[in-house]
N, C-alpha and C positions, 0 to 999 in steps of 0.2 A: 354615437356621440363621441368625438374627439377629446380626450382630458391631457391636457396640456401641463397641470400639475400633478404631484403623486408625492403624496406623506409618507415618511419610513417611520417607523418606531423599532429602537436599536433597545436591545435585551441582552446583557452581557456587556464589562467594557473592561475583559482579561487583553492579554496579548493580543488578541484578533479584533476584539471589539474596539478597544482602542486604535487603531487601524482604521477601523472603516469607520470608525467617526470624525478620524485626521483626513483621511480621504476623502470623503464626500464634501466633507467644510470648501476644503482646499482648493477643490477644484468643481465645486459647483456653478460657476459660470461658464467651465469647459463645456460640464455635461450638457448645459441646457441649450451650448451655441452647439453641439454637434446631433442631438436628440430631436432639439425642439421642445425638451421636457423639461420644468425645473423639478429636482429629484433634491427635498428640504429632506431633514431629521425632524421632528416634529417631536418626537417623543425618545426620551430614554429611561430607562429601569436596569438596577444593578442594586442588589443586597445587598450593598455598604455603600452610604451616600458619598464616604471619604473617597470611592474612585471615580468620580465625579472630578474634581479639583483636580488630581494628577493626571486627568485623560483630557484636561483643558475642557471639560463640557458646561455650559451654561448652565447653574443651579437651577433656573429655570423649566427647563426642558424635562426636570425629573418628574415620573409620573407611575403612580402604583399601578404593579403589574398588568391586574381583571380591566380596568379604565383605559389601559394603553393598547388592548386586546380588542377593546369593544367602539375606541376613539372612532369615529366616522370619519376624521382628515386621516386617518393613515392606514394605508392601501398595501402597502411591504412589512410584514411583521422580520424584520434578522434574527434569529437564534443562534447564540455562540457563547453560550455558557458549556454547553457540552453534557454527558451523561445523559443515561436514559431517561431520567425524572427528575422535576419538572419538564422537560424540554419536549416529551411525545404530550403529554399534556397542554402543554402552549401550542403546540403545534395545529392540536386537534381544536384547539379553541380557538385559534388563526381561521381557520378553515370554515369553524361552524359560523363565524363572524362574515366570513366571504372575502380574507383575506387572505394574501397570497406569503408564502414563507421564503425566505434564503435562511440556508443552515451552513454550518462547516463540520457537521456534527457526523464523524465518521462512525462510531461506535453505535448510535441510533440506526443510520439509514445502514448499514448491515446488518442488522436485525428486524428491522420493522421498516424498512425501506419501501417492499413491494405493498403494503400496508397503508401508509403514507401518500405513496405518490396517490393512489389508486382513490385515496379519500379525497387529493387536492382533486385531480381530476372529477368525482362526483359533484365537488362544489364548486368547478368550474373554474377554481382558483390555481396556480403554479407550485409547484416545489421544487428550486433548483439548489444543487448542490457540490456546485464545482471544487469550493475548498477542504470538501471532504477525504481528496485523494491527489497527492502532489502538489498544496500548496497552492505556490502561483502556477502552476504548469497546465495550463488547458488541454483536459484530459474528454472530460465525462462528456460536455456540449460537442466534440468532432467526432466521438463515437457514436453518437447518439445521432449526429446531423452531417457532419463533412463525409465520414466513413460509412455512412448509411447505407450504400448503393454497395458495399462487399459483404462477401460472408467473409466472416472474422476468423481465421484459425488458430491463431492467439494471441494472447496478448501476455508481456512477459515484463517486469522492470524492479526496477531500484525504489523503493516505496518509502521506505523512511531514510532518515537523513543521521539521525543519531548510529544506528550499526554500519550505517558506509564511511562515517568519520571515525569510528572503531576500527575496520577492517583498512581504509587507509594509513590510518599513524601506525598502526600494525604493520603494515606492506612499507611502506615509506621511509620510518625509521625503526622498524624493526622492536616496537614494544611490544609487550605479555598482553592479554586480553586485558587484566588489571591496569596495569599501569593506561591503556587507551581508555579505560572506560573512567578512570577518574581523570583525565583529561579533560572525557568529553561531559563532564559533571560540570570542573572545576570552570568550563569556557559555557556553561549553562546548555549544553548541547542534551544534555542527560537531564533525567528527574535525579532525585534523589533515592528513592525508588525504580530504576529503569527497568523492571521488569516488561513490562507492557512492548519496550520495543528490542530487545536485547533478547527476548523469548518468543519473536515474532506475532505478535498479538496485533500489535496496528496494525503491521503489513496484512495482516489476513484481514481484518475488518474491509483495509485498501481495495485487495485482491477480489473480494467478496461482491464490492462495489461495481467493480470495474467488471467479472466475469458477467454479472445482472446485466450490463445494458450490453455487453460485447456480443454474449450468446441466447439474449432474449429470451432466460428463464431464471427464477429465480433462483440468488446462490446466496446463503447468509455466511456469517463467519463464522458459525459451529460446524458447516461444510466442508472449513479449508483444514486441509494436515498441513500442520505449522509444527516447525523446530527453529531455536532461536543459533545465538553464534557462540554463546558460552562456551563449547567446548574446543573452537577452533584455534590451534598454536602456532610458535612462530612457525616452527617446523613444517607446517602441514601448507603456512604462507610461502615458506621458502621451497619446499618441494613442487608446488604449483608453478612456483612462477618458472624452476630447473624446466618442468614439460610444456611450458609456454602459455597457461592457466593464471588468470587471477580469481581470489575466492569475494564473492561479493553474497552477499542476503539477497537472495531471488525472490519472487514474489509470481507466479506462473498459475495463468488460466489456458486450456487449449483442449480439442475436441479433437484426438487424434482419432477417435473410432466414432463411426457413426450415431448420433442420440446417446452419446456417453461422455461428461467432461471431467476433465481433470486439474484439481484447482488446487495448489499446496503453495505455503512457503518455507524454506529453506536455502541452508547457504551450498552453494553451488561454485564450483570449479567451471569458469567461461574463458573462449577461447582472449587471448589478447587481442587479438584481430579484431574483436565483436565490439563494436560501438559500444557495449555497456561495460566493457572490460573499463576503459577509461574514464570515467564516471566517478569523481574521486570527492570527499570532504563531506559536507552537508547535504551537495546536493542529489536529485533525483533525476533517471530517468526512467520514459514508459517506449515500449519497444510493442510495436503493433503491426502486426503480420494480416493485411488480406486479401482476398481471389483475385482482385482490380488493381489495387493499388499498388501489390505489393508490400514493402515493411518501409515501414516511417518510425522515426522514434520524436518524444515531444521531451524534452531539457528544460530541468529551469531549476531555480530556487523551491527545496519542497517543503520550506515551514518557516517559521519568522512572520511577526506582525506584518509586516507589510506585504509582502510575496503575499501570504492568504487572505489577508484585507485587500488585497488585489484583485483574487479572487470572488470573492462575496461582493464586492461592487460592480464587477461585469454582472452578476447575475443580479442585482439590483436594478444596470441599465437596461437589460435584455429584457426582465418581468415588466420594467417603464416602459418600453417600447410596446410589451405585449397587451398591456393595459389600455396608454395612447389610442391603438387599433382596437378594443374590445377583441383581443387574440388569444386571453388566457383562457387555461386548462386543456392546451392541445396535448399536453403530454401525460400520460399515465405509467404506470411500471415499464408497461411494453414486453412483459411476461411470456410472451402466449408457447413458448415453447417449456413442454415440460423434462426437458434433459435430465438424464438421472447421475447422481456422480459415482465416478467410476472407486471403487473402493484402496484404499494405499497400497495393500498388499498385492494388488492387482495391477497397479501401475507400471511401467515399464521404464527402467534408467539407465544409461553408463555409472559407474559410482571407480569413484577411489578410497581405498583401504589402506590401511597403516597398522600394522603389528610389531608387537616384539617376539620373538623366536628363537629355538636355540641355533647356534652357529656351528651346525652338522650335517653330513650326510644324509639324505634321504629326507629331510625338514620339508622343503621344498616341493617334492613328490608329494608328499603326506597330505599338504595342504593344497595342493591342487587337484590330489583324488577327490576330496571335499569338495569343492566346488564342482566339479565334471559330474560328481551323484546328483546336485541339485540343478543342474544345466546351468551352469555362470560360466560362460566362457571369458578367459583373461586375455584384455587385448596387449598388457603389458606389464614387467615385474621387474623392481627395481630392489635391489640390497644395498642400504644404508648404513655407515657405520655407527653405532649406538653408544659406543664409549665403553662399550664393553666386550671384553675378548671371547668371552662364552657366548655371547648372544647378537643378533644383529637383527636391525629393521627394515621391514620387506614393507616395498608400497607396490599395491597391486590396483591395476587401471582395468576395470573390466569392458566385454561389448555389452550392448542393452540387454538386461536381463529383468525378470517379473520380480519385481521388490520380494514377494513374498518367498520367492525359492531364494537370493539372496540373503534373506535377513534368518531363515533356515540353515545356511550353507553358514554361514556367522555362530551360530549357536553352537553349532558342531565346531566348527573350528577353535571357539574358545574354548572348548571343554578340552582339547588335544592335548597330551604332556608334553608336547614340544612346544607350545605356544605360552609363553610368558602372560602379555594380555593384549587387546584391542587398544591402539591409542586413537583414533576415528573412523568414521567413516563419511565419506563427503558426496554429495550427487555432481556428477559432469553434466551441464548441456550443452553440446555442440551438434554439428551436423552427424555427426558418424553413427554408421549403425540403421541411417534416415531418423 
């Protein structure tokens, strides 16, 4: 049987929710002249009736939770209140109802993701989740369906939007990590709190997401080795950019060794040249490497009411279409590979170093003996001057080397009496080294 209408009941009307209930209003005569569906709001629920009024929604349409859950005119349950609870709870009750979900809820579907889908599937119903990751940037639906037909070797990008509008005014006009991140407070780009993306915690939820459907096993976000940008300076932006490096918050899944992946985020030294080197302010890109295709990268706006209510309403039209046809629940986790992750210390990187050290003979040797013991070969060694006549700053470029004999070859070396102290250490990816 053909269904020609389809009820949404919207839950949440923060930033995003407010979105896709200006959207869908808006352009509801769009949807229906290009679907053939009319796709109404039927139902909304939000814990203070007051955001009712400034989201323009009709008093009317307000309707408690369990009732909006259970409604039989609506067939799309949206969740975008976010956090894990209530929201796996509504989820599951979406599902036991026989209804179908759209989430934006990143933090959930990297935890309980493979979980989730796997349930929509037994109930025949959908769960899609496109503004979970990039915003408006159509990421998750071409991995899942355009890119289908490659094996994925990685996928690599720019995830949040808040630390690359940090590491931009940083790079740009040359502010302190402080002064960009009250910036990006002051322009609301930041919580007030920004732990969560300044210590790389989204992007990993992101990465988490995206490794799941790239390498068809599951990867949560207690998987990913995440370090945030906190301790990145100007110095360390200005020496970057002297060897042709911009430093950006990486976000990296990729299966360089057989049945072993490797999923981290950290801020990373890219070449200029690299389409993501340029990638500047709020926005996001996703950089996708496979056997067919090749590398494609997808750009866009990756957070802002609308950009993500952009998102959550394609997946609205697509679950309508999927209904329309009696098409839903084709998709579940898609799991079936059990890939194990390869451990950090195990990993393999170029990395740049930054010391202070005394400004003497034999310094140089000393610390190079050190790294030769733990096999770090140096592709390159640069002396800076530190403002100090006794002492000077050595930035040291290494070739690929196993994090773990690295970060060995580090401990020794800071214990050295010539070595004052470590001021970073940063990861390079480029091609070198393969």
């Amino acid at each position: 049987m053909i269904k020609d209408k389809v009820g949404v009941g919207l839950i949440g009307l923060g930033t995003v929710g407010s979105g896709v209930y200006r959207i869908l209003t808006l352009h509801r005569e769009d949807y229906k002249a290009k679907t053939g569906i009319d796709i109404e709001v039927k139902a909304v629920y939000n814990r203070t009736k007051e955001k009712l009024d400034r989201a323009g929604v009709d008093a009317g349409l307000y309707m408690d939770l369990e009732k909006l859950i259970a409604d039989p005119k609506i067939d799309i349950v949206v969740e975008v209140i976010g956090g894990i609870e209530p929201a796996k709870s509504i989820m599951t009750a979406a599902f036991a109802a026989g209804k179908s979900v759209v989430t934006a809820n990143k933090e959930l579907m990297s935890r309980f993701g493979g979980d989730l889908l796997e349930a929509a599937k037994a109930a025949g119903v959908d769960l899609f989740y496109e503004a979970s990751v990039g915003g408006g940037i159509p990421i998750i639906h071409p991995l899942k369906e355009s890119l289908a037909s490659n094996k994925i070797a990685k996928v690599m990008g720019i995830v949040n939007g808040t630390t690359n509008f940090i590491l931009t005014q940083m790079t740009e006009k040359g502010y302190s990590f402080k002064e960009a991140l009250k910036e990006a407070q002051e322009r609301g780009y930041a919580e007030t709190d920004p732990s969560a993306d300044i210590e790389g915690r989204d992007a990993a939820a992101k990465i988490a997401i995206l490794a799941s459907i790239a390498f068809n096993s599951r990867v949560t976000a207690a998987d990913v080795s995440t370090e945030g940008i906190s301790k990145i300076t100007s110095s360390d932006i200005e020496y970057a950019s002297e060897m042709g490096y911009a430093i950006k918050l990486m976000a990296v899944a990729k299966e360089e060794e057989e049945g072993l992946l490797e999923v981290g985020v950290y801020p990373a030294m890219i070449p200029k040249s690299h389409p993501l080197a340029s990638v500047s302010g709020v926005y996001n890109a996703i950089f996708v490497e496979g056997d067919s295709v090749g590398e494609v990268m997808f750009f866009g706006q990756g957070a802002g009411s609308l950009p993500a209510a952009s998102a959550v309403v394609s997946d609205i039209i697509a679950i309508a279409r999927n209904i329309k046809f009696g098409a839903t629940g084709r998709f579940g986790c898609g799991c079936f590979m059990k890939l194990k992750m390869k451990p950090a210390e195990a990993m393999r990187s170029r990395y740049y170093l930054r010391l202070r050290a005394l400004d003497k003979p034999g310094v140089l040797a000393r610390i190079s003996q050190v790294f030769g013991d733990y096999s770090v070969s140096l592709a390159s060694v640069i002396q800076k001057d530190s403002g100090d006549e006794s002492a000077a700053d050595l930035v040291f470029i290494t070739h690929k080397v196993v994090e773990g004999d690295f970060r060995r070859a580090l401990n020794e070396i800071s214990s050295l009496d010539v070595v004052d102290h470590i001021h970073n250490v940063i990861r390079v990816e480029d091609s070198k080294d393969g």
